[in-house]
C-alpha positions as CSV (number, residue, x, y, z in Angstrom):
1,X,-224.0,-101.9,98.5
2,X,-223.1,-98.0,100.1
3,X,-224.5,-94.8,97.8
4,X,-222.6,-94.2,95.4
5,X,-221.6,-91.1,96.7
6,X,-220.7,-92.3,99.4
7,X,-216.7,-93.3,100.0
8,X,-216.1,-96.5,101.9
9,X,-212.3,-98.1,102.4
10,X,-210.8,-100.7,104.8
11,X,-207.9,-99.8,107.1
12,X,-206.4,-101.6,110.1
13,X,-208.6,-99.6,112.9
14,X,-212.1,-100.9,110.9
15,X,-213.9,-100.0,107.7
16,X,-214.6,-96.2,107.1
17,X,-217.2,-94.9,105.5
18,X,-217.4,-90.9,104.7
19,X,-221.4,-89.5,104.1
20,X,-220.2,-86.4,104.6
21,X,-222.3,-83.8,101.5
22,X,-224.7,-86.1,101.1
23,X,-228.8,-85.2,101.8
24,X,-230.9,-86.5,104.1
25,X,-231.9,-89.0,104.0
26,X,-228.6,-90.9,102.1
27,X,-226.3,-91.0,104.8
28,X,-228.3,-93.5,106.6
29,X,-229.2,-95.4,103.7
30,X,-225.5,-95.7,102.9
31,X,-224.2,-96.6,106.5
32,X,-227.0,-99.2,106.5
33,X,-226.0,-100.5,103.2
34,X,-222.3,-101.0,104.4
35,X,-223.2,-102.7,107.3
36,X,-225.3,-105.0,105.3
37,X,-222.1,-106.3,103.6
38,X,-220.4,-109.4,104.9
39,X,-217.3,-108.0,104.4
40,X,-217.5,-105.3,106.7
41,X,-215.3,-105.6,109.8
42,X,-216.5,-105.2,113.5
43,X,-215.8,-101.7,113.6
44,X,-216.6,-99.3,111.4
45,X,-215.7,-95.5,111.3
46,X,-218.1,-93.0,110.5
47,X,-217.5,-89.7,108.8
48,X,-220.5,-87.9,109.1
49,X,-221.7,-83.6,108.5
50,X,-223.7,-84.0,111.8
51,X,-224.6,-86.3,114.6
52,X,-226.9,-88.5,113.2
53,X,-229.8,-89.0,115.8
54,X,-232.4,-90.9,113.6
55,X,-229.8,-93.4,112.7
56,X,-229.2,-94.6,116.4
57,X,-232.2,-96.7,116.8
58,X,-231.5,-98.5,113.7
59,X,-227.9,-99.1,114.4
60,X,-229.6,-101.1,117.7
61,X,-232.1,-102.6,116.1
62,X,-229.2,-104.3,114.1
63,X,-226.9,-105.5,116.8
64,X,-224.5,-102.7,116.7
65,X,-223.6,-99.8,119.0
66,X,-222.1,-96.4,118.8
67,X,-219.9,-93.7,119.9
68,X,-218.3,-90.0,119.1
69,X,-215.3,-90.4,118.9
70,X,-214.5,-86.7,117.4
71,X,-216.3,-83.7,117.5
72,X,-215.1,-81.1,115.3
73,X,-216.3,-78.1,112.9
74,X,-217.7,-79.7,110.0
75,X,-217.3,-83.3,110.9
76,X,-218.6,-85.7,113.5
77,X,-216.7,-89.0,113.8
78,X,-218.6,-92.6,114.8
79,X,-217.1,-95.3,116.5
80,X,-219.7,-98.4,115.4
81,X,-219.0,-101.6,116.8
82,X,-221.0,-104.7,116.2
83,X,-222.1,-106.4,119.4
84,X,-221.6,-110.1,120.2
């Protein structure tokens, strides 16, 4: 299950997930958590403080890739997509 602080909602473009104010290292946790869940569609959308280097190799190690989609002050937003 994500943090509890952590925000997570379904939409027609993927599942979202906002870690944005949260320590290190909770993000992670909570973006690993969510894509734990069987429920969690293909794609999921990351709204993130920073780029989140450390959680790249993980994301591999699981099967799913990633990409910036926006870059902006104060957020940075993840395309993750679950490869087949």
């Amino acid at each position: 299950m994500p943090h509890p602080l952590a925000s997570d909602w379904h939409d027609t473009d993927g599942t979202h997930i906002d870690v944005r104010g949260l320590p290190p290292p909770e993000p992670m946790v909570a973006i690993l958590a969510l894509l734990a869940k069987p429920d969690t569609h293909d794609r999921v959308i990351v709204h993130h403080d920073r780029e989140p280097i450390f959680l790249y190799p993980e994301l591999a190690e699981r099967g799913w890739s990633h990409e910036i989609i926006a870059r902006q002050a104060g957020e940075v937003r993840l395309l993750l997509t679950r490869q087949t």
